[in-house]
N, C-alpha and C positions, 0 to 999 in steps of 0.2 A: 547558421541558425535562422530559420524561419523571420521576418520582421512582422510577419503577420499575426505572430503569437499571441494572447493576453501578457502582463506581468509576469503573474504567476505561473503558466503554461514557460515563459522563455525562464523563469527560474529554475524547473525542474529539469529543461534540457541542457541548461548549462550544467549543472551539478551531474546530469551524466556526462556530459561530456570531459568536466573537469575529473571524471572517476576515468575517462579513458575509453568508453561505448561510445558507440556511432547508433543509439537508439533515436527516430526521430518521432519527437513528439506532433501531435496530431492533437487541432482542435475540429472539432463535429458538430453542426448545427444542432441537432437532437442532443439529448439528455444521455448522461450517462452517470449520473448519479447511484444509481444501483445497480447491484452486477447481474442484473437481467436486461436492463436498460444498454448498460456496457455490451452486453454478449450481442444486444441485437443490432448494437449502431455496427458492429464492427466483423458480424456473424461468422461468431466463433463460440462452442461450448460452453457455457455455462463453466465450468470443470477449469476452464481458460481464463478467465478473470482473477485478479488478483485483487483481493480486498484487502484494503490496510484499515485494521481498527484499533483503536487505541484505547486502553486500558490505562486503572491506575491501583497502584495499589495501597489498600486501606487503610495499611500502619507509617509505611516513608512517605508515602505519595510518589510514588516513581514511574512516570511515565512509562507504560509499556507496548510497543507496537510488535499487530497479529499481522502479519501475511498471510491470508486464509484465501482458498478456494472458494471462487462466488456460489459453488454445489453446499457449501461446509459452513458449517456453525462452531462456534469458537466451544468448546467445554472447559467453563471459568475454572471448574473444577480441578479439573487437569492442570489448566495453567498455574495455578495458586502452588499445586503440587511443584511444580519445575521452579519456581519465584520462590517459594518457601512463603509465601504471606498474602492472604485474601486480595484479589481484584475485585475492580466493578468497571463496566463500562466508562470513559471520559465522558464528561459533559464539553458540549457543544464550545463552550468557552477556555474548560483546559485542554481540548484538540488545538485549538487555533493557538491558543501561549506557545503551546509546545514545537506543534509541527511549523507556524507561520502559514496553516491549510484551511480553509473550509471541510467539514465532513462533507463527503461526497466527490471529494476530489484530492483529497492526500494521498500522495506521491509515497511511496514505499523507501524512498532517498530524498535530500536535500534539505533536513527540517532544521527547523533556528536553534535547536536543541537537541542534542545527540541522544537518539533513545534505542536503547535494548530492543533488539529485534526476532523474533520466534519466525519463521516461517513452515506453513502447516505441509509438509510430508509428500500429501496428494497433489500440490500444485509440481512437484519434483516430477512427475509422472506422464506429463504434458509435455509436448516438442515445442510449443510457443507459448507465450501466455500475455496476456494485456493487462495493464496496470492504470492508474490514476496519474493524471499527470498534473496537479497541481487547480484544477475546476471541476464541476460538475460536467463537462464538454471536452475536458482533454484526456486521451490516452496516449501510452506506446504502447511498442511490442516489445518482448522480450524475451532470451532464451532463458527457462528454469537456471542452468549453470551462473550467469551472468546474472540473475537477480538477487542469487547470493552471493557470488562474489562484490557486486557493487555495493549490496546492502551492509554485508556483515553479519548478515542473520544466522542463526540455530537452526537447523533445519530438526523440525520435531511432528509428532503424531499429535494435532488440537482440537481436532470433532471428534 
């Protein structure tokens, strides 16, 4: 593991590593904050980003993380449908309780709290894909197969 990492940047590559992947994380002088941002530091498809967003839902509160294609827009609609009970976007402060992440930079694996994980269908469709890796400045790479097996995610239809 890199010693060059941030914190947070060498906590998402540990937690891959403890899952068994040789993915290695990369911090990037430029932003990568959003998955336009991501596609250009790293130029690769737009289609190729992985966005992890985090939802919650409006009767338990139950944290719920989207692995969405950075092309793709979450349909709450839909989601609420597969969860059985209204979402809404996380706020800024229950992302960081949940994941231990800044938005902009939560990691699709490693969070301080085990959360339900969907991932959107079209990112399956990709030979590589880039992910957050714990900053607004860190990614990996990733094969689709490998980012559900590590995740544990559902792999579902959410734009």
């Amino acid at each position: 593991m890199s010693s060059d990492l941030s914190s947070s940047a060498k906590r998402v590559q540990q937690a891959i590593l403890e899952r068994g992947y040789q993915c290695d994380v990369l911090e990037l002088p430029g932003s990568t904050r959003t998955a336009q941002e991501a596609a250009d530091a790293v130029g690769c498809n737009l289609r190729q980003i992985v966005k992890s967003l985090v939802f919650v839902t409006t009767q338990s509160k139950e944290p719920i993380l989207v692995l969405v294609s950075g092309a793709n827009r979450v349909n709450e609609n839909h989601l609420a449908e597969l969860i059985g009970q209204a979402v809404v976007m996380a706020s800024s402060t229950f992302v960081r309780e949940q994941t231990g992440y800044a938005i902009g930079g939560v990691p699709p694996l490693g969070h301080a709290h085990a959360l339900r994980t969907f991932i959107d269908s079209d990112l399956i469709e990709q030979q590589l894909l880039w992910a957050a890796a714990g900053t607004p400045h860190a990614l990996f790479q990733v094969t689709p197969a490998d980012l559900v097996a590590m995740t544990g995610g559902t792999v579902v239809k959410i734009a």
